[in-house]
C-alpha positions as CSV (number, residue, x, y, z in Angstrom):
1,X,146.6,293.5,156.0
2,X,148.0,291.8,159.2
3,X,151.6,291.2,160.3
4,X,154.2,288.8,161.6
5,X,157.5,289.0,162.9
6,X,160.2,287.9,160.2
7,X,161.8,285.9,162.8
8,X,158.4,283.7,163.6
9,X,156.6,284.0,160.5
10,X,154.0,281.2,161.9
11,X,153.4,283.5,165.1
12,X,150.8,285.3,165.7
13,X,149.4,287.6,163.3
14,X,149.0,291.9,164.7
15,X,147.0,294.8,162.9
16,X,148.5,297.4,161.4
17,X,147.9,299.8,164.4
18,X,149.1,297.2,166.8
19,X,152.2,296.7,164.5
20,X,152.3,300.5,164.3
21,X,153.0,301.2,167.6
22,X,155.1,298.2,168.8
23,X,157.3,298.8,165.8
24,X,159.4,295.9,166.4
25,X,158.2,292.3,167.0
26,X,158.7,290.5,170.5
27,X,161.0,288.2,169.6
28,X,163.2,291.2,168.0
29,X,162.2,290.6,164.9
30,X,160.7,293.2,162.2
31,X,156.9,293.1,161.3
32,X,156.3,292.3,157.8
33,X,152.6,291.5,155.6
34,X,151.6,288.1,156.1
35,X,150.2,288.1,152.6
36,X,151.4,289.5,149.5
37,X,148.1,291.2,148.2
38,X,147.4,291.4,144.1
39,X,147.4,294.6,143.2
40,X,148.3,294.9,139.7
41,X,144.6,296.0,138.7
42,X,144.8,299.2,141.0
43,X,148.1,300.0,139.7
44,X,148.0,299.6,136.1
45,X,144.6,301.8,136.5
46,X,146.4,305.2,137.7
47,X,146.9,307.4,134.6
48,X,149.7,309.7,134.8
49,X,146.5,312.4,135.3
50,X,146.9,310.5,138.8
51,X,148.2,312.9,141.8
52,X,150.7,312.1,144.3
53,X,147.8,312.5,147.3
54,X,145.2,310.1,144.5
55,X,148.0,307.3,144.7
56,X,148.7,307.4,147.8
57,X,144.8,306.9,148.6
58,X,144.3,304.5,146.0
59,X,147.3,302.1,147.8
60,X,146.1,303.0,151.6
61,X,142.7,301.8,151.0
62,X,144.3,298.5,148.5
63,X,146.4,297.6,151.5
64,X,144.5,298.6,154.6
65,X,140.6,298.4,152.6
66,X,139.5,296.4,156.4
67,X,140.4,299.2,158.3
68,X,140.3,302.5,156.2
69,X,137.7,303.2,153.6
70,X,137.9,305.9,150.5
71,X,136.8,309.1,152.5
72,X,139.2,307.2,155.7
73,X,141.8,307.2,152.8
74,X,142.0,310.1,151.2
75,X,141.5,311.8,154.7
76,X,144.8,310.1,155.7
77,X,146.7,310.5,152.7
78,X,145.7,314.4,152.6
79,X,147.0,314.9,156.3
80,X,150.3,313.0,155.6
81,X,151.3,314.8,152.7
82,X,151.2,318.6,151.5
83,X,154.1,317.9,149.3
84,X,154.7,315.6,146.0
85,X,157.4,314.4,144.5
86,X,158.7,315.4,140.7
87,X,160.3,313.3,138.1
88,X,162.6,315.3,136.1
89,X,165.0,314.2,133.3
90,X,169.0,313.9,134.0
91,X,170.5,312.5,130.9
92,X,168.6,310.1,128.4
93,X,167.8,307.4,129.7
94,X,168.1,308.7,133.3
95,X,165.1,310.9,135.2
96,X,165.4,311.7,138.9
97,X,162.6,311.6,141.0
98,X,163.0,314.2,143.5
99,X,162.0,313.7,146.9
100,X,163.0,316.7,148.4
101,X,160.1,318.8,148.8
102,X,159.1,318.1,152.2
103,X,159.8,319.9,155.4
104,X,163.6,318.5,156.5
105,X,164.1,318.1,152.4
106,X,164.8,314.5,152.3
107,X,162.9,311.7,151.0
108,X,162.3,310.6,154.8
109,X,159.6,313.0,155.3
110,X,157.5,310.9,153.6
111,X,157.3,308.3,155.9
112,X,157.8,309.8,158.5
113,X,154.8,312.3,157.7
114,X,152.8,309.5,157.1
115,X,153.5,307.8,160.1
116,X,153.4,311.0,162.3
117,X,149.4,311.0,160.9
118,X,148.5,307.6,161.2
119,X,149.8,307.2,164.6
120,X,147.9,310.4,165.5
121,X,144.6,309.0,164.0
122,X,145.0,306.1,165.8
123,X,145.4,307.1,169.1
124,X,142.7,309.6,168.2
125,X,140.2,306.7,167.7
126,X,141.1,304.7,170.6
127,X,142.8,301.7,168.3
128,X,146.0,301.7,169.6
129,X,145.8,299.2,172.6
130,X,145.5,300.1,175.8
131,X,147.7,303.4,175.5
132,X,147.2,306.6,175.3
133,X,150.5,307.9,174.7
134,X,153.5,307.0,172.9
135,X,157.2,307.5,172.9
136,X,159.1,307.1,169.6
137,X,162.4,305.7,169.9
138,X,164.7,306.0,166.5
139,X,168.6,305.7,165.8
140,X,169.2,308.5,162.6
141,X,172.7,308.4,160.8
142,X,171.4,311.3,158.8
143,X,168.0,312.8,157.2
144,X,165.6,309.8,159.6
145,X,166.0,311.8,163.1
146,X,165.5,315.4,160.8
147,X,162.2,314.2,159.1
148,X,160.8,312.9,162.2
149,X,161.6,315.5,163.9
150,X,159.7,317.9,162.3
151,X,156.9,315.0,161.5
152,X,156.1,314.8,165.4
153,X,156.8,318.2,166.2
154,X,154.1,319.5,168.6
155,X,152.1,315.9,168.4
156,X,150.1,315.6,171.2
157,X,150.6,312.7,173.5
158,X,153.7,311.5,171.9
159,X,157.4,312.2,172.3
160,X,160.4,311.7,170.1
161,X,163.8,310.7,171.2
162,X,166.3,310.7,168.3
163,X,169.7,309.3,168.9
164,X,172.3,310.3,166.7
165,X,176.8,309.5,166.0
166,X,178.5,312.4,167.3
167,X,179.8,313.9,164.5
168,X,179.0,311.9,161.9
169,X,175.9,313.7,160.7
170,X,176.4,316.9,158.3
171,X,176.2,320.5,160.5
172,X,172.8,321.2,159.1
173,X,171.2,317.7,159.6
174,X,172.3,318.3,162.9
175,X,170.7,322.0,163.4
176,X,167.7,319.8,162.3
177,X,167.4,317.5,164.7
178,X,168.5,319.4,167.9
179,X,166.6,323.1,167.4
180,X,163.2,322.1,167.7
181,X,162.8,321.0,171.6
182,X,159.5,320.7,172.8
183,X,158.5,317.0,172.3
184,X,161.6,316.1,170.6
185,X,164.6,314.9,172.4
186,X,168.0,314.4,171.0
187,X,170.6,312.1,172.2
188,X,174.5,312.8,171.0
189,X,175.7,309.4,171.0
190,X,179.4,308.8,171.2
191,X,179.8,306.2,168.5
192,X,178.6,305.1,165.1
193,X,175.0,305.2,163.6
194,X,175.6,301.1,164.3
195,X,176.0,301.7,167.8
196,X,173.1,303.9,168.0
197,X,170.9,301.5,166.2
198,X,171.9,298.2,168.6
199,X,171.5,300.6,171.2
200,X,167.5,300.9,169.6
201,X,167.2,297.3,169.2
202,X,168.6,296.6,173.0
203,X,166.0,299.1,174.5
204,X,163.2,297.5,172.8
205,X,164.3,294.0,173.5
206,X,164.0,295.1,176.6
207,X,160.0,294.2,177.3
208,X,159.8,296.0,181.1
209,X,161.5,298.9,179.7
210,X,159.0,299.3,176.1
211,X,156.0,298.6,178.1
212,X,156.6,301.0,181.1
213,X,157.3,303.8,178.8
214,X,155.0,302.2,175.6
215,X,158.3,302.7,173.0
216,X,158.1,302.8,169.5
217,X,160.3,303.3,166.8
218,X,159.7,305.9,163.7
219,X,163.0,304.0,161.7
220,X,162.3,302.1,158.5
221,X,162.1,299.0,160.7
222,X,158.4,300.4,161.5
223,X,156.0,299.4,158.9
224,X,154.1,302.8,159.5
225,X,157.7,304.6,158.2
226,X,158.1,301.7,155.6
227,X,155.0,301.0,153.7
228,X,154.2,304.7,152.7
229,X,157.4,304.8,150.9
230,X,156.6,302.6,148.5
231,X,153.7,304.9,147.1
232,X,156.4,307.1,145.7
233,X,157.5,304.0,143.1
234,X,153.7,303.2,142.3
235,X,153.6,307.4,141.6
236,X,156.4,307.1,139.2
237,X,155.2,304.5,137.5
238,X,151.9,305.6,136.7
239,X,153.7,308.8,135.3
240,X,156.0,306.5,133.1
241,X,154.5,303.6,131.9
242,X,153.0,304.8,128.5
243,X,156.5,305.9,127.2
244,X,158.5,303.9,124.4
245,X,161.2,302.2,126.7
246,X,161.3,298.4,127.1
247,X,162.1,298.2,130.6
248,X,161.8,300.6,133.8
249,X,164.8,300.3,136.8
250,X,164.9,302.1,139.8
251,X,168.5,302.9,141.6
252,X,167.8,303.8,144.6
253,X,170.7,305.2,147.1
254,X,170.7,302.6,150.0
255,X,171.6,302.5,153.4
256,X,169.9,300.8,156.2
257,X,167.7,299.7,152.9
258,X,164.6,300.6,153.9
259,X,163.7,302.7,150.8
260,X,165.0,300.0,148.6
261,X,162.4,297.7,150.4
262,X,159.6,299.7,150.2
263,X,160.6,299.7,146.1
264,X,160.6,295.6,146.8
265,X,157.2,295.4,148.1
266,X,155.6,297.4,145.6
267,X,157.1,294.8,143.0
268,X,155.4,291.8,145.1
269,X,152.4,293.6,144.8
270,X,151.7,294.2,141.3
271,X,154.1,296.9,139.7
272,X,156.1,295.9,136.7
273,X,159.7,296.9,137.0
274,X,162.4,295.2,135.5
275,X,165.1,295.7,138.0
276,X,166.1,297.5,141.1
277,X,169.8,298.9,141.5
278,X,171.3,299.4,144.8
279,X,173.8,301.8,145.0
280,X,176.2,301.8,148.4
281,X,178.8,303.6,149.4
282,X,181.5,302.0,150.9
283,X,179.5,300.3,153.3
284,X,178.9,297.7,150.7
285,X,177.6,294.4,152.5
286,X,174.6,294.5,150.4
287,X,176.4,293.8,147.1
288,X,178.9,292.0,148.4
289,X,175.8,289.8,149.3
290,X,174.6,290.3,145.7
291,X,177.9,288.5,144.5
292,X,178.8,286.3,146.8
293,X,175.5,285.1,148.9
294,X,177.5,285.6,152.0
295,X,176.2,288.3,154.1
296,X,179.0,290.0,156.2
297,X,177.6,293.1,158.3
298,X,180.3,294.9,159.7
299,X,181.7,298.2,161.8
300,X,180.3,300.8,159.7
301,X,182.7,303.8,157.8
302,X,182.4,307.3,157.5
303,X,181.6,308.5,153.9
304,X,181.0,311.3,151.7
305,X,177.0,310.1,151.5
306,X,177.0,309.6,155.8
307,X,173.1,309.1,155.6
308,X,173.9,305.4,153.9
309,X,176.4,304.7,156.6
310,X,175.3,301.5,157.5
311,X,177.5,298.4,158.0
312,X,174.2,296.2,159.5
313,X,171.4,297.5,157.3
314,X,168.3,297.0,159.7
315,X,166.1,295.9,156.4
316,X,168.1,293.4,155.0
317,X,166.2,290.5,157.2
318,X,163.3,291.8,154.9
319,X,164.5,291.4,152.1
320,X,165.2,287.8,153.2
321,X,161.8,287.4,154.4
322,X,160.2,288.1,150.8
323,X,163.0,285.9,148.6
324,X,163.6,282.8,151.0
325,X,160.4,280.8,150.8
326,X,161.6,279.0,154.2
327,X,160.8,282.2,156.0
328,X,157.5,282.6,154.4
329,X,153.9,282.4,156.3
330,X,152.0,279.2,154.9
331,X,149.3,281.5,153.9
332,X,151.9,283.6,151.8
333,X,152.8,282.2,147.9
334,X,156.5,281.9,147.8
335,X,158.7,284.3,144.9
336,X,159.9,282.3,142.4
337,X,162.8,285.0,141.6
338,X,165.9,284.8,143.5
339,X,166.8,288.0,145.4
340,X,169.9,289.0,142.7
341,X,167.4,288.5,139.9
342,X,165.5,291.2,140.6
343,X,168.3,293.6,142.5
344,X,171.8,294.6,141.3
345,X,174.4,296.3,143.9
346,X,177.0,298.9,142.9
347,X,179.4,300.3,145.2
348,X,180.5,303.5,145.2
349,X,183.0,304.9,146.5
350,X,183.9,308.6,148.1
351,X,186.2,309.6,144.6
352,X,183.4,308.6,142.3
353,X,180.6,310.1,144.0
354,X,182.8,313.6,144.6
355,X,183.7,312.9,140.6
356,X,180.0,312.4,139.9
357,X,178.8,315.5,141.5
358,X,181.2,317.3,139.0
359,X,180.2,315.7,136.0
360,X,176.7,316.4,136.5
361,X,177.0,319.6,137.3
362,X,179.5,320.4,134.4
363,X,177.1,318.4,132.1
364,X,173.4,319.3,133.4
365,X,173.9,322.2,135.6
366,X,172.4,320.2,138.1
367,X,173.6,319.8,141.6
368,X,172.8,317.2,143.3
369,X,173.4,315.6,147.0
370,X,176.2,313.1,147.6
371,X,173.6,309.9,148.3
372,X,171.9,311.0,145.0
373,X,175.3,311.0,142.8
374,X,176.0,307.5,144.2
375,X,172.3,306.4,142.5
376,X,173.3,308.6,139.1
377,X,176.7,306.9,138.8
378,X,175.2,303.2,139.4
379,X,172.3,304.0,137.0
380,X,175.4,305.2,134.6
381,X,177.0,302.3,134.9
382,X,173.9,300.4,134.1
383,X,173.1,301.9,131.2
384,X,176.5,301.1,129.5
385,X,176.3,297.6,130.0
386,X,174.7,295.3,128.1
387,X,171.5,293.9,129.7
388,X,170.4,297.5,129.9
389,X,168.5,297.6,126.3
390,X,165.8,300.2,125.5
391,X,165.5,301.1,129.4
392,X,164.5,304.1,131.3
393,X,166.5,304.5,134.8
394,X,165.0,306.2,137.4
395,X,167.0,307.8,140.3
396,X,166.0,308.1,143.4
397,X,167.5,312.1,144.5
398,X,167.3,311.6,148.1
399,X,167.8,314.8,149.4
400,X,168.2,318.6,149.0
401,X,172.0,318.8,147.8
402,X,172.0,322.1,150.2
403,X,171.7,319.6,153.7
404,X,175.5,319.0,152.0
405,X,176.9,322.2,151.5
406,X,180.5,321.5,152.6
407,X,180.3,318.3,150.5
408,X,179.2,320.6,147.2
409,X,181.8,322.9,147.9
410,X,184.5,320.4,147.8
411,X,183.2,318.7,144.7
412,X,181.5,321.4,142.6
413,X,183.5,324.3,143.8
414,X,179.9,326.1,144.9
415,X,177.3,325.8,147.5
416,X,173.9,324.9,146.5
417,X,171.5,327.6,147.0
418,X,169.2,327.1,150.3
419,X,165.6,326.7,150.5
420,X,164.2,328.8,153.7
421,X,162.7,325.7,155.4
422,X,166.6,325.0,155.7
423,X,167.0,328.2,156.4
424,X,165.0,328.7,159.9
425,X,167.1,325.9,161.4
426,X,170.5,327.4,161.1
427,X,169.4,330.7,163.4
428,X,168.1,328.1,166.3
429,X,170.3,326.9,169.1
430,X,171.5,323.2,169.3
431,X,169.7,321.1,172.6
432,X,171.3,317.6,172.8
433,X,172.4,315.4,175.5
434,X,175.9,313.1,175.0
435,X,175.5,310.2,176.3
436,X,178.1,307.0,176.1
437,X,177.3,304.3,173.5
438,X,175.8,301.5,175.7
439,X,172.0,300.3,176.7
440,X,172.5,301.2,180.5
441,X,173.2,304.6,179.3
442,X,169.8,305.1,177.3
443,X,167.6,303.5,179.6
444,X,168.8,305.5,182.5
445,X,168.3,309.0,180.2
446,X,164.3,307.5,179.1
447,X,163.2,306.6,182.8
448,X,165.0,310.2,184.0
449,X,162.3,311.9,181.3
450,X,159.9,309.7,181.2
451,X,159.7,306.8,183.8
């Protein structure tokens, strides 16, 4: 599999490791498959006997076969991931899969985990250019900066710097991302997860500046972060597709939309899935999109569900990429479905995700997290209406509800109980460093560590 930048798709073509550690594209763009491999065969073979670690495998070695072989593989998908995710029934009709069962419990870990092992390997073996190091530049408005965090932790030859909005990430997503010192560095930012993410985008664009100090990003705009993700869906699928229902949707809580493109390109590639759901938060230029085919990125607002606080989602120019056949590589057979045939946005706003918490826990027992009841109430809303039919809606639960415990208290009236990998964080001492919301103020902080 080879890449291209989506803002030159008849540039030059990189390799995964080179696309890997540049993470974004010279011209600013994000790297993206050249070709849309077939792999329906591989997919439709995994049973629901099929592990998470034996999918995973099966879709490094589909997409990477020219560089990784089955023992390469499996080697790679056993390092990345300890953990699996579960499927679990909600309501009929409605399963969540749970992604929660990695070390920062969010979804992110698995990406992030992933990438953390592959970049490892490849410096390891010497195909990674001419460096020998790396230092991984991300913007977090949330569960990102915690999951790489503890991905990289104690990597060798490769630091992390994490910038984060002052006070717009929960207390414990916080803990997570400043306790762990070593080789990861956190940057307060005073601003929004928007500012932090241009700020990202400047320092890369910046080619003196990522080649002196051989920056990288660990965001969903790095195909090492992005392309893993999308072996969750393929997992769920092979677990599903012998039951009785028609038709198989994914809702999948969406903020900078990375995890809603990973779902994407696994479609492309082979699996059969009727529709994806994308449910926002208030920060709704995604289904305003959806409606109107204007797209309108704007300041970003503080939510309930602050991990999808994303008025510029990063991804989007992705999703262009695959659905407008003008942006398409020659060598790459155009969609012939329109981006709102496939995907359907819901937004959802603070009052009906706090009311959704509630009603799930009053109906199920179940508690879930704030970006997770945004996903239950859109797949709700699906299933009432009438193109759902004899459909099965699968809900992406993002994250442990306990990362959110003043949010739970509010809604539910009790705090979630906390796992001890939470736990360990809350005893360790916060290390950050505020800086002011402007390129000048980044570069100066990377050359004083790094330069």
């Amino acid at each position: 599999m080879k890449f291209v930048s989506t803002r030159n798709p008849d540039g030059p073509a990189v390799s995964f490791g080179e696309a890997l550690f540049r993470g974004i594209a010279p011209d600013g763009g994000l790297y993206h498959p050249v070709d849309v491999p077939d792999l329906r065969a591989l997919i439709r073979s995994l049973g629901e006997d099929a592990s998470f670690v034996d999918c995973a495998a099966a879709m490094i070695q589909g997409l990477f076969g020219d560089e990784y072989d089955a023992e390469t593989s499996r080697a790679l998908a056993l390092k990345s991931f300890s953990f699996t995710p579960e499927l679990r029934e909600l309501l009929p009709g409605l399963q969540l899969l749970d992604l929660f069962q990695g070390p920062s419990c969010a979804f992110k870990d698995y990406g992030a985990s992933f990438l953390a092992a592959a970049m490892e390997a490849e410096l390891q073996r010497g195909d990674a250019g001419p460096r020998d190091r790396a230092v991984i530049l991300t913007a977090t408005s949330g569960d990102t900066g915690s999951a790489v965090a503890n991905a990289f932790s104690g990597r060798e030859n490769i630091d992390v710097v994490i910038l984060y909005p002052s006070g717009r990430v929960s207390p414990l997503q916080e803990k997570q991302l400043t306790t762990l010192g070593g080789n990861i560095h956190a940057l307060e930012v005073r601003g929004s997860f928007d500012d932090c993410q241009r700020m990202v985008k400047e320092a890369f664009a910046q080619e003196a500046l990522r080649e002196r100090l051989s920056l990288t990003s660990a965001n969903s705009i790095n195909v090492g972060r992005l392309i893993p993700q999308s072996f969750y869906y393929v997992y769920a699928f092979a677990q599903l597709k012998d039951r009785d229902e028609d038709e198989l949707v994914f809702c999948v809580p969406s903020g900078n939309f990375g995890n809603l493109t990973a779902g994407i390109l696994a479609w492309t590639w082979g699996m059969p899935v009727t529709r994806f759901i994308a449910a926002s938060n208030a920060n709704d230029v995604v289904p305003q999109y959806l409606e109107s085919g204007v797209f309108s990125p704007r300041p970003s607002v503080s939510t309930l569900a602050n991990a999808m606080d994303v008025g510029n989602p990063s991804n989007f120019e992705r999703l262009m990429h695959i659905f407008d056949p003008g942006a398409k590589n020659e060598q790459t057979a155009p969609l012939p479905t329109p981006m709102s045939g496939i995907l359907t946005g819901c937004a959802v706003s603070d009052e009906k995700i706090s009311a959704t918490m509630k009603q799930t826990y009053r109906t199920t027992g179940q508690i879930v997290c704030p970006h997770t009841a945004a996903g239950v109430y859109a797949a709700q809303r699906y299933l009432e209406s009438e193109r759902a039919g004899n459909t099965l809606v699968v809900t992406l639960a993002t994250a442990h509800p306990a990362k959110f415990v003043e949010v739970c208290r509010d809604a539910i009236g009790l705090e979630p109980e906390m796992p001890e990998r939470l736990k360990r964080f809350l005893k360790l001492p916060k290390r950050s460093v505020v800086v002011e919301n402007t390129l000048e103020a980044l570069s100066r902080e990377l050359l004083d560590r790094f330069g």
